[in-house]
PDB file of the backbone (N, CA, C, O) and the ligand in Angstrom, with CONECT records:
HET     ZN  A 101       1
ATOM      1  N   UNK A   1       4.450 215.034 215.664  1.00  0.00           N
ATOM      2  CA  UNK A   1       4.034 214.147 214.576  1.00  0.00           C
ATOM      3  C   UNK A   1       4.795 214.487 213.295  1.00  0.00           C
ATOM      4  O   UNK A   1       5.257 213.539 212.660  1.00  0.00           O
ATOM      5  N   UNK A   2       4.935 215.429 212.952  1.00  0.00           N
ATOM      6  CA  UNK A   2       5.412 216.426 211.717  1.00  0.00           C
ATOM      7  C   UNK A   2       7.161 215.537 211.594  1.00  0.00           C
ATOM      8  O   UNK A   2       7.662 215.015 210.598  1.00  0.00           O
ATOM      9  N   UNK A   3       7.647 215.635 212.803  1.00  0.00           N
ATOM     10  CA  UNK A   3       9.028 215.316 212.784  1.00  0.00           C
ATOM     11  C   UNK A   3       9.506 213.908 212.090  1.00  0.00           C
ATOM     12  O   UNK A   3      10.513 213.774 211.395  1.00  0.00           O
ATOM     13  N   UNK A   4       8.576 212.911 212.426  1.00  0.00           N
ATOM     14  CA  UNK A   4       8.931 211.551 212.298  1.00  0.00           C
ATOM     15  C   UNK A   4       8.099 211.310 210.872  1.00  0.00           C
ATOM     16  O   UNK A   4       8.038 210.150 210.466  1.00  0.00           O
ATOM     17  N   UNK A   5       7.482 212.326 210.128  1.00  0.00           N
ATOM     18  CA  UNK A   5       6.827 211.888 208.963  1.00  0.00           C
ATOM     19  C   UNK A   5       5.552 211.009 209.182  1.00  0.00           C
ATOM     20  O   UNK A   5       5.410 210.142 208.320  1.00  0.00           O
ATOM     21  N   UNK A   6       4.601 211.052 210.153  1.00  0.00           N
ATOM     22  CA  UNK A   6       3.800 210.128 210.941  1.00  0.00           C
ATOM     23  C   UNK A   6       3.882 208.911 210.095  1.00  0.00           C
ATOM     24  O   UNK A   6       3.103 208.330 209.340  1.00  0.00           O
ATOM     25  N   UNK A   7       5.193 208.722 210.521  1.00  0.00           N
ATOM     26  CA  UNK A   7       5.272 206.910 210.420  1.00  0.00           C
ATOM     27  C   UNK A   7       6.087 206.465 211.591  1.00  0.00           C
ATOM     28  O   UNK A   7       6.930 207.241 212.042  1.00  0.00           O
ATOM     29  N   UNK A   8       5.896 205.188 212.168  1.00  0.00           N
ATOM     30  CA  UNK A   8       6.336 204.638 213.203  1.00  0.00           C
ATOM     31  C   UNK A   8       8.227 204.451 212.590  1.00  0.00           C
ATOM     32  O   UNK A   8       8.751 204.074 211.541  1.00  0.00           O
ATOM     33  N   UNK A   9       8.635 204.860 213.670  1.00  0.00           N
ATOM     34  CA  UNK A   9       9.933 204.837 213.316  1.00  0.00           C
ATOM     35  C   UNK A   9      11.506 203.648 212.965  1.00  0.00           C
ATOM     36  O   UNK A   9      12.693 203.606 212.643  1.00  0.00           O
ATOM     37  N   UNK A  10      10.096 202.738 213.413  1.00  0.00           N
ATOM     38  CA  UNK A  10      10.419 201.339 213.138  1.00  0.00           C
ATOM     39  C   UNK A  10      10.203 200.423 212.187  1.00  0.00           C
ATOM     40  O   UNK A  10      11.161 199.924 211.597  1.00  0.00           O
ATOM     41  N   UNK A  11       9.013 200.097 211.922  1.00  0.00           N
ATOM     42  CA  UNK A  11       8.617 199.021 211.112  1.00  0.00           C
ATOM     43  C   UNK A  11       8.093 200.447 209.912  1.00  0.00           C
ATOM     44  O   UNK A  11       7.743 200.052 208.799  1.00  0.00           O
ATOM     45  N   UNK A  12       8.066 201.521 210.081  1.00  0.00           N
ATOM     46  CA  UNK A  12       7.934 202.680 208.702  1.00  0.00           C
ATOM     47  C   UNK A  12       5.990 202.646 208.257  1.00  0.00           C
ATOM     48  O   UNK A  12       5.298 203.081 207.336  1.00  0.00           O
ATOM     49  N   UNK A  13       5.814 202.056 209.217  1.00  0.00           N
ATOM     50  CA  UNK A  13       4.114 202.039 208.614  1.00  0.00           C
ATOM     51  C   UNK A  13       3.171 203.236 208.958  1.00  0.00           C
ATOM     52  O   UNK A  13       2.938 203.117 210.161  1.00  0.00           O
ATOM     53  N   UNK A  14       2.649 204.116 208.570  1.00  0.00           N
ATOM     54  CA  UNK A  14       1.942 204.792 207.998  1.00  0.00           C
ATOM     55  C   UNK A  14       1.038 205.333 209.666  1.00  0.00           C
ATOM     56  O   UNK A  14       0.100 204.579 209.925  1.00  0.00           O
ATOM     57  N   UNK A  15       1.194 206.183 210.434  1.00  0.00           N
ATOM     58  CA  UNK A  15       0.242 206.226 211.622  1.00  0.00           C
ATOM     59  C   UNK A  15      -0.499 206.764 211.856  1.00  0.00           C
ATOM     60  O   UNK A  15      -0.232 207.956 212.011  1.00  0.00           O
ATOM     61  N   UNK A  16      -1.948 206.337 212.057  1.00  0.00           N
ATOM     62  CA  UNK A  16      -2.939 206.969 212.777  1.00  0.00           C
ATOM     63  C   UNK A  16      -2.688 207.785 214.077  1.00  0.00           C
ATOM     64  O   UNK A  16      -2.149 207.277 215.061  1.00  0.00           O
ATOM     65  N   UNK A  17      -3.162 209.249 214.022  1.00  0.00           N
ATOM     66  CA  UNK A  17      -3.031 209.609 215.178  1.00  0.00           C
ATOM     67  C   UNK A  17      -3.392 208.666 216.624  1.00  0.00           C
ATOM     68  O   UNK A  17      -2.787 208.654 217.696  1.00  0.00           O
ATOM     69  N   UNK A  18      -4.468 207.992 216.246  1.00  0.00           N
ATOM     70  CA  UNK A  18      -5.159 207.138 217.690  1.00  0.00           C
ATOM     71  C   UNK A  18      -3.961 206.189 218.357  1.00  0.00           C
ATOM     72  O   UNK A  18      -3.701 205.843 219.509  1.00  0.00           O
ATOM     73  N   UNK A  19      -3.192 205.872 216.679  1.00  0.00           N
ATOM     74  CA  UNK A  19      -2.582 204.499 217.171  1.00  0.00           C
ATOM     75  C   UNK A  19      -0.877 204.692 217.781  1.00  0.00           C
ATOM     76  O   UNK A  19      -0.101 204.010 218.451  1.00  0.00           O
ATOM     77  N   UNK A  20      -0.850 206.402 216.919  1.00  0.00           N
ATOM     78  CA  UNK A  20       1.126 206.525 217.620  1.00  0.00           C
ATOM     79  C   UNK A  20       1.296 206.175 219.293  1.00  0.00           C
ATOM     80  O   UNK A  20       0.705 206.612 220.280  1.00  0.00           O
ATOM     81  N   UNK A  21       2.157 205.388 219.157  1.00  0.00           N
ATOM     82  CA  UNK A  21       2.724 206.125 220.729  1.00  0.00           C
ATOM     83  C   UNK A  21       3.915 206.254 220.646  1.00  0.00           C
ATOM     84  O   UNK A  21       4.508 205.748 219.693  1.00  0.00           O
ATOM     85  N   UNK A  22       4.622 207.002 221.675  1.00  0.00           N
ATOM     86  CA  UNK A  22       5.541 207.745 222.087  1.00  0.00           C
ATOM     87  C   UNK A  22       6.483 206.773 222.643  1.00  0.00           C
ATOM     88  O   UNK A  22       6.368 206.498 223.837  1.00  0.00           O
ATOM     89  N   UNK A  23       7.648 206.062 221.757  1.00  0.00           N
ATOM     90  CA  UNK A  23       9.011 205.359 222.216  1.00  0.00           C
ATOM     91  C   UNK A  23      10.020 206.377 222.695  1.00  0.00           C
ATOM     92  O   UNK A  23      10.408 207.444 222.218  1.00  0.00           O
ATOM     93  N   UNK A  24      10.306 205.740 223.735  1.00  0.00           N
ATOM     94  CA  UNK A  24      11.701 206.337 224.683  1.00  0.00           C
ATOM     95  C   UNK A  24      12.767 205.408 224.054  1.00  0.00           C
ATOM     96  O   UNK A  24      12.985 204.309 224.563  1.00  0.00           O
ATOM     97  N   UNK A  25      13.486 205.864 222.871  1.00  0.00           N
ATOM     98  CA  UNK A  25      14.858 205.109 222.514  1.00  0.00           C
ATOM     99  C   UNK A  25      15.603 204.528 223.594  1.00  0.00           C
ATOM    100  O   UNK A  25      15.497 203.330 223.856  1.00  0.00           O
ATOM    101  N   UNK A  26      16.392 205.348 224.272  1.00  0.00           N
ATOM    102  CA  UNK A  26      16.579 204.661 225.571  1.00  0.00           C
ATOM    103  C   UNK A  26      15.776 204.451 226.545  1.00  0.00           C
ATOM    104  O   UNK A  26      15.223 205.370 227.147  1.00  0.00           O
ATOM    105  N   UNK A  27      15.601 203.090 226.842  1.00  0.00           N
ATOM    106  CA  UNK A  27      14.121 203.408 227.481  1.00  0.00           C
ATOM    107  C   UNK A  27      14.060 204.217 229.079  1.00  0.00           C
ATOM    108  O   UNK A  27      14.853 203.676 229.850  1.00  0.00           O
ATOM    109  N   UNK A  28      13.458 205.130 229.578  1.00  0.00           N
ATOM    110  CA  UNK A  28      13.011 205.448 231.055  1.00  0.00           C
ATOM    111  C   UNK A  28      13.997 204.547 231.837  1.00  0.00           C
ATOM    112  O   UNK A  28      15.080 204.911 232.296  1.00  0.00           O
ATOM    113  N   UNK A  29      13.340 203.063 231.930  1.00  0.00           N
ATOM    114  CA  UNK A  29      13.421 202.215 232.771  1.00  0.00           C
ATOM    115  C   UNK A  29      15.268 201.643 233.275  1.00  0.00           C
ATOM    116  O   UNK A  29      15.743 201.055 234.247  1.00  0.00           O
ATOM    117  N   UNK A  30      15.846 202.245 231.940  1.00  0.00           N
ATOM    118  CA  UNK A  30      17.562 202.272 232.016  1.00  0.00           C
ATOM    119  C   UNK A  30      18.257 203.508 231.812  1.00  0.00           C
ATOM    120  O   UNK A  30      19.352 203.660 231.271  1.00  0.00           O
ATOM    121  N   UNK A  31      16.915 205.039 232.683  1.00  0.00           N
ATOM    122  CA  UNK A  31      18.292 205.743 232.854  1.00  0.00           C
ATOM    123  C   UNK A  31      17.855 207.091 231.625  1.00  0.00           C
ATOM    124  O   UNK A  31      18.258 208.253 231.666  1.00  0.00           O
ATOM    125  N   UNK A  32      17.033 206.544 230.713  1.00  0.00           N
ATOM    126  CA  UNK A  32      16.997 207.579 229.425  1.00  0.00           C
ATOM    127  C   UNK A  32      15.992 208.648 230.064  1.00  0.00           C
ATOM    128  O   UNK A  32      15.271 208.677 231.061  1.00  0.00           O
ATOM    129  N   UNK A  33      16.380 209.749 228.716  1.00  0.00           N
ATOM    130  CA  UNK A  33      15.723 211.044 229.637  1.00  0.00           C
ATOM    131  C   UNK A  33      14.196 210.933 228.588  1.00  0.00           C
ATOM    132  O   UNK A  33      13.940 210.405 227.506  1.00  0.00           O
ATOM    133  N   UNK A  34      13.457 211.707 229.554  1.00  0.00           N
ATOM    134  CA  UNK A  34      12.142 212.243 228.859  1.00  0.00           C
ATOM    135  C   UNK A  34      12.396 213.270 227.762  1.00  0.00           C
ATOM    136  O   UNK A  34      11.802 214.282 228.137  1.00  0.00           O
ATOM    137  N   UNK A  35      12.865 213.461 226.829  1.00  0.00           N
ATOM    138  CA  UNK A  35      13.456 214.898 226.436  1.00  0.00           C
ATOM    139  C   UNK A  35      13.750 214.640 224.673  1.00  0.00           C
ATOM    140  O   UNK A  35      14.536 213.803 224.230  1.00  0.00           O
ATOM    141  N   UNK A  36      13.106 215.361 224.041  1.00  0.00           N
ATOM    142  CA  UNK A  36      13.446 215.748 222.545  1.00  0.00           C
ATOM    143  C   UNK A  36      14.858 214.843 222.656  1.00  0.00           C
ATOM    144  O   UNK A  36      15.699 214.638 223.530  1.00  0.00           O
ATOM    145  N   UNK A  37      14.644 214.437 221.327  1.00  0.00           N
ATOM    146  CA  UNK A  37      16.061 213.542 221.135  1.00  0.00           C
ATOM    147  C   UNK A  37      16.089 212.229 221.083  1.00  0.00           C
ATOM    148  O   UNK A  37      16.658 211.398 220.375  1.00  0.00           O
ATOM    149  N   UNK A  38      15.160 212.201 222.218  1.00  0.00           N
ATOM    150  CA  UNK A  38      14.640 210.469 222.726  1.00  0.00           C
ATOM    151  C   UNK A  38      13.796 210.084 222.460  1.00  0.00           C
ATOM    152  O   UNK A  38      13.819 208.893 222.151  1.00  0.00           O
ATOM    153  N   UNK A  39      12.538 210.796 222.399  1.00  0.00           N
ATOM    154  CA  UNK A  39      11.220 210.436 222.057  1.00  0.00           C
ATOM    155  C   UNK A  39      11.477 210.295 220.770  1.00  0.00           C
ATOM    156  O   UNK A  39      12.359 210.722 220.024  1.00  0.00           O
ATOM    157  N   UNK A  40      10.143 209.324 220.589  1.00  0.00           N
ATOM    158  CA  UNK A  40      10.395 209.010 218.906  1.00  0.00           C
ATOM    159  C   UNK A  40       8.526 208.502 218.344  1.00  0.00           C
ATOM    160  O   UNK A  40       7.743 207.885 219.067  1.00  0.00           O
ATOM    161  N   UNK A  41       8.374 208.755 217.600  1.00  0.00           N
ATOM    162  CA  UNK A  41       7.016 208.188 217.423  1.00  0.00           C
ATOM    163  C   UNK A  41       6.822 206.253 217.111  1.00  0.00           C
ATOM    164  O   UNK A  41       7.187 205.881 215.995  1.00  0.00           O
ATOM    165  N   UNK A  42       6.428 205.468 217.812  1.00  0.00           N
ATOM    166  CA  UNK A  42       6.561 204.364 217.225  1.00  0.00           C
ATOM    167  C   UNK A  42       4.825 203.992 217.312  1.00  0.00           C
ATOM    168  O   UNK A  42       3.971 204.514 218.030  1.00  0.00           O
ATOM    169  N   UNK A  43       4.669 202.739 216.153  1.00  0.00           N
ATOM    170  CA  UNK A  43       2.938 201.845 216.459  1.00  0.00           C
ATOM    171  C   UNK A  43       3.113 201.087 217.696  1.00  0.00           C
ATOM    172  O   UNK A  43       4.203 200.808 218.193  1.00  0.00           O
ATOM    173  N   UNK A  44       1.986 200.780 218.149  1.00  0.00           N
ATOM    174  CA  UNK A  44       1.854 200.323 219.508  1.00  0.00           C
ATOM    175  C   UNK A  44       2.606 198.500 219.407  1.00  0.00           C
ATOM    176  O   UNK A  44       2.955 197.824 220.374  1.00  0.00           O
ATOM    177  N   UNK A  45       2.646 198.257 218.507  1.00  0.00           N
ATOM    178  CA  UNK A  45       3.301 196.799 218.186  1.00  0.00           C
ATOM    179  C   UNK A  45       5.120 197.122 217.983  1.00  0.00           C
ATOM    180  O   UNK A  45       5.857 196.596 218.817  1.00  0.00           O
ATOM    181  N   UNK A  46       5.359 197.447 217.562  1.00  0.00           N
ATOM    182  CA  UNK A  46       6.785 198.030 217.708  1.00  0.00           C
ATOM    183  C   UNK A  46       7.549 198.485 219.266  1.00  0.00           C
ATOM    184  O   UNK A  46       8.578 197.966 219.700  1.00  0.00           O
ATOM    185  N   UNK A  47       6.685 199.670 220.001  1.00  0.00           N
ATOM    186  CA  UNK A  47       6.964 199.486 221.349  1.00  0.00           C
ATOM    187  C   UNK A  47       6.443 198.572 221.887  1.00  0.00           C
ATOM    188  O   UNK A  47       7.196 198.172 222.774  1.00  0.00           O
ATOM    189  N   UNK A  48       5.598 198.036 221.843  1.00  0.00           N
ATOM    190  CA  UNK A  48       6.190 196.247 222.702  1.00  0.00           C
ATOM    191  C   UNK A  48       7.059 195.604 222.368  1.00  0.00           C
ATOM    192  O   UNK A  48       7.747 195.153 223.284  1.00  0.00           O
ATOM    193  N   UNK A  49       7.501 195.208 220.788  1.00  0.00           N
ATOM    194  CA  UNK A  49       8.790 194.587 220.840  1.00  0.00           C
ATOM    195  C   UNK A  49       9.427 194.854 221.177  1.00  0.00           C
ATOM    196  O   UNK A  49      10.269 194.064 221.605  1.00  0.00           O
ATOM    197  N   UNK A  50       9.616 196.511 221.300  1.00  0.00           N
ATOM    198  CA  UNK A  50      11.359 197.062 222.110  1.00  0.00           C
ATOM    199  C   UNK A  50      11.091 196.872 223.698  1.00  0.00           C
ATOM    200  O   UNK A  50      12.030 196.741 224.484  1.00  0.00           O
ATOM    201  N   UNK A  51       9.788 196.867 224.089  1.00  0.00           N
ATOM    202  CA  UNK A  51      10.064 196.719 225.568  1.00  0.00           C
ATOM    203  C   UNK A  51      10.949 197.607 226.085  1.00  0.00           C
ATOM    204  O   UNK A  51      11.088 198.749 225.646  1.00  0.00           O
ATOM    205  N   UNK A  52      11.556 197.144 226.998  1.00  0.00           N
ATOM    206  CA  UNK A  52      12.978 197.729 227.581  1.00  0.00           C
ATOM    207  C   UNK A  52      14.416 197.476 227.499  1.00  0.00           C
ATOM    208  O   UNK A  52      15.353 197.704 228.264  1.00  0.00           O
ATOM    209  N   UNK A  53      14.248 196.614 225.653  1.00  0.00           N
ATOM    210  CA  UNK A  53      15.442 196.628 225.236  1.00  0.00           C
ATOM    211  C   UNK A  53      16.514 197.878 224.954  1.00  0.00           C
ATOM    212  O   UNK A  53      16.083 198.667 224.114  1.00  0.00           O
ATOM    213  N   UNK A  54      17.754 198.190 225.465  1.00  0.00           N
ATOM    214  CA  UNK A  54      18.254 199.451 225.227  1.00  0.00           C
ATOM    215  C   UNK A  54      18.361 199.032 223.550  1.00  0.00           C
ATOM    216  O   UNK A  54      18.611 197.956 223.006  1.00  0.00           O
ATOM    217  N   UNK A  55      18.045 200.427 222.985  1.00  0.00           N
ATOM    218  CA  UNK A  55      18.296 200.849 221.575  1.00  0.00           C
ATOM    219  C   UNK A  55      19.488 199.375 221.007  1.00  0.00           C
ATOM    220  O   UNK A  55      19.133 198.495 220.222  1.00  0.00           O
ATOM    221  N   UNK A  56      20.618 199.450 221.535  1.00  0.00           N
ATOM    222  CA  UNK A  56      21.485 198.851 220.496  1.00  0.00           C
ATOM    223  C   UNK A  56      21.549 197.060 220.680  1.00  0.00           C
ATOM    224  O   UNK A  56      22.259 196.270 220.056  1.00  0.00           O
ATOM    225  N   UNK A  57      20.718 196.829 221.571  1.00  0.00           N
ATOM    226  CA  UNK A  57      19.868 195.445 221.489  1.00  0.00           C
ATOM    227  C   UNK A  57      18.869 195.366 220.765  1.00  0.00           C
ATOM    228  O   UNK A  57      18.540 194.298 220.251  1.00  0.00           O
ATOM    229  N   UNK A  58      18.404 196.149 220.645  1.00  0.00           N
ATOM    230  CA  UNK A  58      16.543 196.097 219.496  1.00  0.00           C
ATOM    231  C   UNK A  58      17.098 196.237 218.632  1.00  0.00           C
ATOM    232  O   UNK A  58      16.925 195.265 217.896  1.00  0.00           O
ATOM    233  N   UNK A  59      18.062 197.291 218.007  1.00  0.00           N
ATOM    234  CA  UNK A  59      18.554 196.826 216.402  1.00  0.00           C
ATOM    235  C   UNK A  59      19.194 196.111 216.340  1.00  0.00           C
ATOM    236  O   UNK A  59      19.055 195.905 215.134  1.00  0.00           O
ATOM    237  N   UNK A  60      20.360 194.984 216.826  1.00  0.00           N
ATOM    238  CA  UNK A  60      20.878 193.971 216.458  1.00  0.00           C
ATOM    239  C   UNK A  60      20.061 192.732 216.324  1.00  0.00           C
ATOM    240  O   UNK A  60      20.306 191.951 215.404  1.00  0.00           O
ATOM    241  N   UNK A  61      18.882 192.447 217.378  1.00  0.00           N
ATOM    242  CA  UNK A  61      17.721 191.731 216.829  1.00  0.00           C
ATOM    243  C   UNK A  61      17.152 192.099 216.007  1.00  0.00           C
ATOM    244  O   UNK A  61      16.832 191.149 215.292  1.00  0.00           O
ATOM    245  N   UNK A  62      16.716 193.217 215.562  1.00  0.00           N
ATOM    246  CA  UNK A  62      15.905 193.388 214.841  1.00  0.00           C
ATOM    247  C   UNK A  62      15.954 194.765 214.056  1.00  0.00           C
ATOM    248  O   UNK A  62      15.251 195.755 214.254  1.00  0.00           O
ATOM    249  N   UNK A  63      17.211 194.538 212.875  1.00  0.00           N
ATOM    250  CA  UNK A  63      17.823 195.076 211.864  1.00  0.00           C
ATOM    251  C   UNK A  63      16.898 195.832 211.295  1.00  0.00           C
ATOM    252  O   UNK A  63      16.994 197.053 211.425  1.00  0.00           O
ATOM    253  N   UNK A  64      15.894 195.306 210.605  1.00  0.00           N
ATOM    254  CA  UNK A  64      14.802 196.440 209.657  1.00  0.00           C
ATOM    255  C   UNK A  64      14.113 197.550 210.635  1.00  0.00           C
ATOM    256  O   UNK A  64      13.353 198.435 210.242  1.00  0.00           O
ATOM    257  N   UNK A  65      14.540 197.327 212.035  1.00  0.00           N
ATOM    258  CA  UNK A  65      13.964 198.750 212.546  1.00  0.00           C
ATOM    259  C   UNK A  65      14.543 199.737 212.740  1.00  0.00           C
ATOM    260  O   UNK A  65      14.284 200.938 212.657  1.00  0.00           O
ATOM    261  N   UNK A  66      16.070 198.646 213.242  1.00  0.00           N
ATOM    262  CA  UNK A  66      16.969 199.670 212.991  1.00  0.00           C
ATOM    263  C   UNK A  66      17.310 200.780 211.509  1.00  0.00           C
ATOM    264  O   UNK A  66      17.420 202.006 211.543  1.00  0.00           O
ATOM    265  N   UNK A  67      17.386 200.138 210.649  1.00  0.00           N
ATOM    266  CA  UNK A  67      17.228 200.427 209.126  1.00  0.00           C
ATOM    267  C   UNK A  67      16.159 201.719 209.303  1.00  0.00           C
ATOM    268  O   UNK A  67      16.448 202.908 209.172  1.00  0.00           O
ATOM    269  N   UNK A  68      15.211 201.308 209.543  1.00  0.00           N
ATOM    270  CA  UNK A  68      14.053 202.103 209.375  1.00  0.00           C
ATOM    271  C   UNK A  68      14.033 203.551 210.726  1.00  0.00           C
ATOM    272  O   UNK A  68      13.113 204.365 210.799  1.00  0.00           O
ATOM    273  N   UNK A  69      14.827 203.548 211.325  1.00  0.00           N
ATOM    274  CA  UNK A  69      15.177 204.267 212.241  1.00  0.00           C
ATOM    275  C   UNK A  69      15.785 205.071 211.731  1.00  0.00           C
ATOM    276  O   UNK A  69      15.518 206.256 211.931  1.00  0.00           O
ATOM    277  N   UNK A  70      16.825 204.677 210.884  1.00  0.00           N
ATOM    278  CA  UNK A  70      18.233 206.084 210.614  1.00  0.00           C
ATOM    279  C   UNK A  70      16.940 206.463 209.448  1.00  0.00           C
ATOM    280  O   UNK A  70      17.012 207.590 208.957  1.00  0.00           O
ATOM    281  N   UNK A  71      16.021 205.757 209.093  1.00  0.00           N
ATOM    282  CA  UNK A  71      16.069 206.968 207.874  1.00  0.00           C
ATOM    283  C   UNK A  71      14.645 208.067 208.371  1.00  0.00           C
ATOM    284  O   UNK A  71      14.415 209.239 208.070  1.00  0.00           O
ATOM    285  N   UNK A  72      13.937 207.159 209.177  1.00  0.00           N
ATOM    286  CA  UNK A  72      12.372 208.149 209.552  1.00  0.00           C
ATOM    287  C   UNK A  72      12.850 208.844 210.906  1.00  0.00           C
ATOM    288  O   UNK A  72      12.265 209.902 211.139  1.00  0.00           O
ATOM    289  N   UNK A  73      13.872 208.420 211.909  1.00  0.00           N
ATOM    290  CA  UNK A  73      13.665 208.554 213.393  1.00  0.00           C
ATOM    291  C   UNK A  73      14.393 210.616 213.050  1.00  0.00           C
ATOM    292  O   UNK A  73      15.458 210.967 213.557  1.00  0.00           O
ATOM    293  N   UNK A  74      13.782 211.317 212.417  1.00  0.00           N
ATOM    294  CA  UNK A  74      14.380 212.658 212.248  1.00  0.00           C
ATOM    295  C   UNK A  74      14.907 213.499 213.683  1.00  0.00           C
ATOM    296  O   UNK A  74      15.957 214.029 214.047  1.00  0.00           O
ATOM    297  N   UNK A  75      13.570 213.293 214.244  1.00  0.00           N
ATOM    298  CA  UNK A  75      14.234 214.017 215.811  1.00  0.00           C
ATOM    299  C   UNK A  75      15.078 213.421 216.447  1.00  0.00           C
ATOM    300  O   UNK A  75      15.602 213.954 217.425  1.00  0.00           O
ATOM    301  N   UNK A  76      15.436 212.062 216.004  1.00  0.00           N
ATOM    302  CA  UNK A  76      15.871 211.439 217.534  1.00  0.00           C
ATOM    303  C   UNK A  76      17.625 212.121 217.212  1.00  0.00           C
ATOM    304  O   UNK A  76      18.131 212.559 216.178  1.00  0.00           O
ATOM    305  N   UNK A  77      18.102 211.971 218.431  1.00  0.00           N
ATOM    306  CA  UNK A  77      19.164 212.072 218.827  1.00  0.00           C
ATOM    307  C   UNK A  77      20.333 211.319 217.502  1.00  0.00           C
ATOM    308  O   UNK A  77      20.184 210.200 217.010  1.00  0.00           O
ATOM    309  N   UNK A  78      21.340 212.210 217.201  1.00  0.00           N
ATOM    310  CA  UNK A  78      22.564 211.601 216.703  1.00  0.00           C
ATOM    311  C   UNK A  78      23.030 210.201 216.808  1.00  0.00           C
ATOM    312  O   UNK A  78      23.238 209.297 215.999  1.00  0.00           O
ATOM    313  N   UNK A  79      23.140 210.368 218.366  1.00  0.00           N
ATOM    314  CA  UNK A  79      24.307 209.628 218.595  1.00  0.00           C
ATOM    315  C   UNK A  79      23.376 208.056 218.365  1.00  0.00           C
ATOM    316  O   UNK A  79      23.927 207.081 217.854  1.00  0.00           O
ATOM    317  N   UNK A  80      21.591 208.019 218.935  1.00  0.00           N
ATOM    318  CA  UNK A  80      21.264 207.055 218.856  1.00  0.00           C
ATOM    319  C   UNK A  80      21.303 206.218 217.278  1.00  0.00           C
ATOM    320  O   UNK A  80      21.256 205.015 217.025  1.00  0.00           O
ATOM    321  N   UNK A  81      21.418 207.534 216.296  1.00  0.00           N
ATOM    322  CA  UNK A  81      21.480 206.858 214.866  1.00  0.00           C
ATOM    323  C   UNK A  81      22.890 206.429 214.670  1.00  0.00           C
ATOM    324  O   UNK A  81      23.239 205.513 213.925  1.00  0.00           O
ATOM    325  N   UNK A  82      23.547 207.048 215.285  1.00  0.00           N
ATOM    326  CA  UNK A  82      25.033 206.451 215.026  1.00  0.00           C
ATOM    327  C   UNK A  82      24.891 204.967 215.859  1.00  0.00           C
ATOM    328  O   UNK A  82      25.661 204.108 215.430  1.00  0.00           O
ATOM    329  N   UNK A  83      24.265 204.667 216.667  1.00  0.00           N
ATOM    330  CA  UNK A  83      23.810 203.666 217.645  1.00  0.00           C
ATOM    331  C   UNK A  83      23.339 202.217 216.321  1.00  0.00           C
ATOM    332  O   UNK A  83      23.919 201.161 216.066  1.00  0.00           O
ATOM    333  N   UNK A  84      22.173 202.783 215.802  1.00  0.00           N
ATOM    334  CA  UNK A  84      21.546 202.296 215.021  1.00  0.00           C
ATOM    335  C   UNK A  84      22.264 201.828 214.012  1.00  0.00           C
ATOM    336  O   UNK A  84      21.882 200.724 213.624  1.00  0.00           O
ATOM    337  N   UNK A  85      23.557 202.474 213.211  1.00  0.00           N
ATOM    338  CA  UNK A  85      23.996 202.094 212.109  1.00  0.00           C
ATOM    339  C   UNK A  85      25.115 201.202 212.627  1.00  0.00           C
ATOM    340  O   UNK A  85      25.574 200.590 211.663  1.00  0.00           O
ATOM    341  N   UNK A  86      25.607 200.948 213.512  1.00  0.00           N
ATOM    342  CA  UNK A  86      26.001 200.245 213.931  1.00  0.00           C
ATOM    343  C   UNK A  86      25.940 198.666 214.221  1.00  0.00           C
ATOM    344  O   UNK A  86      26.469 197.625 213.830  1.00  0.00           O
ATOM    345  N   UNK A  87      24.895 199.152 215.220  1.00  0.00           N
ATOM    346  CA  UNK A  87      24.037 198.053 215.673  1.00  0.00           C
ATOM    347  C   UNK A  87      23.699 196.891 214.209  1.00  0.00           C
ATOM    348  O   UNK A  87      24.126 195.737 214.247  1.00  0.00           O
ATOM    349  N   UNK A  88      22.921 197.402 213.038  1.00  0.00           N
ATOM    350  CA  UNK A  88      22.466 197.542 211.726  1.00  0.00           C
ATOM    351  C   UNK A  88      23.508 196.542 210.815  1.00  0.00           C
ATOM    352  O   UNK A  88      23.316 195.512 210.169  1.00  0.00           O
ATOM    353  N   UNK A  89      24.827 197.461 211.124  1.00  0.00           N
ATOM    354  CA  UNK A  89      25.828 196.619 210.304  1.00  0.00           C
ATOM    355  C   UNK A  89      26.412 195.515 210.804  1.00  0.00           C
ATOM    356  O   UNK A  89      27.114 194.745 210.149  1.00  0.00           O
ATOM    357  N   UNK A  90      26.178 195.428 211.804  1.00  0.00           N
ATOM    358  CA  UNK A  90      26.464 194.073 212.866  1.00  0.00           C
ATOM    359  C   UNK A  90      26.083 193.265 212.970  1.00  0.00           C
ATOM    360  O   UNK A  90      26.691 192.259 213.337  1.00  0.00           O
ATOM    361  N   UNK A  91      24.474 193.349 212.596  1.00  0.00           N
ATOM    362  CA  UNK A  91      23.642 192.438 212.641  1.00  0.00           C
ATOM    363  C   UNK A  91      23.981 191.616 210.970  1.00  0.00           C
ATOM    364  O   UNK A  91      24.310 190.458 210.712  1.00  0.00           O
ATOM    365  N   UNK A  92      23.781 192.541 210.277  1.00  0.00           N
ATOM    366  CA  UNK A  92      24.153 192.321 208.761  1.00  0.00           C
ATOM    367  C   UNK A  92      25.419 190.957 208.593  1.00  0.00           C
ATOM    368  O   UNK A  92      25.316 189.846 208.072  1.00  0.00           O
ATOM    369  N   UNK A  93      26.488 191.582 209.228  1.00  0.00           N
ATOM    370  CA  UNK A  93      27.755 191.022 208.849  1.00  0.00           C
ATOM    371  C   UNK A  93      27.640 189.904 209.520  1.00  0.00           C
ATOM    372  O   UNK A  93      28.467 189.042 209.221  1.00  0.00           O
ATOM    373  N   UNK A  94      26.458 189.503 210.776  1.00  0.00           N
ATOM    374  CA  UNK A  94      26.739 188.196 211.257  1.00  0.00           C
ATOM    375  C   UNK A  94      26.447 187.420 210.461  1.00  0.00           C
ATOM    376  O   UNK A  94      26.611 186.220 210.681  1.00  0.00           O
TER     377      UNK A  94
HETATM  378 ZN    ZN A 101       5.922 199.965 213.998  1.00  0.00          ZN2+
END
């Protein structure tokens, strides 16, 4: 909890312990590992929108999470924020 600032790492809103759950950036379902790096704290409305979109599909739809990712997602993995700012500026420039 401590890591992500208990805020969902997406939409940045404020989390109840009851309500975090536990996003797999890459999700399970394509391959991603269970493992520090990946996990990320998100609200239960946020992981449904990502579903089993891989990471650099959920931020090109949907820029402010990405946004909100590079700056709260502290544990997650590098490369996925390098993922994110990407994704982010892409969406931007379209
Ligand atoms: Zn959220």
């Amino acid at each position: 909890m401590r890591d992500c600032g208990r805020r969902c790492v997406y939409c940045a809103a404020a989390l109840e312990f009851d309500f975090a759950t536990l996003d797999h950036v890459h999700p399970l379902s394509h391959g991603g590992a269970h493992a520090p790096g990946n996990v990320v704290l998100a609200c239960g409305r946020c992981n449904r929108l990502k579903g089993d979109l891989l990471p650099n599909e959920f931020f090109i739809r949907f820029p402010w999470a990405g946004a909100n990712f590079i700056r709260y997602a502290h544990a997650a993995h590098r490369a996925h924020k390098r993922c994110a700012r990407r994704a982010v500026s892409l969406a931007y420039a379209a």
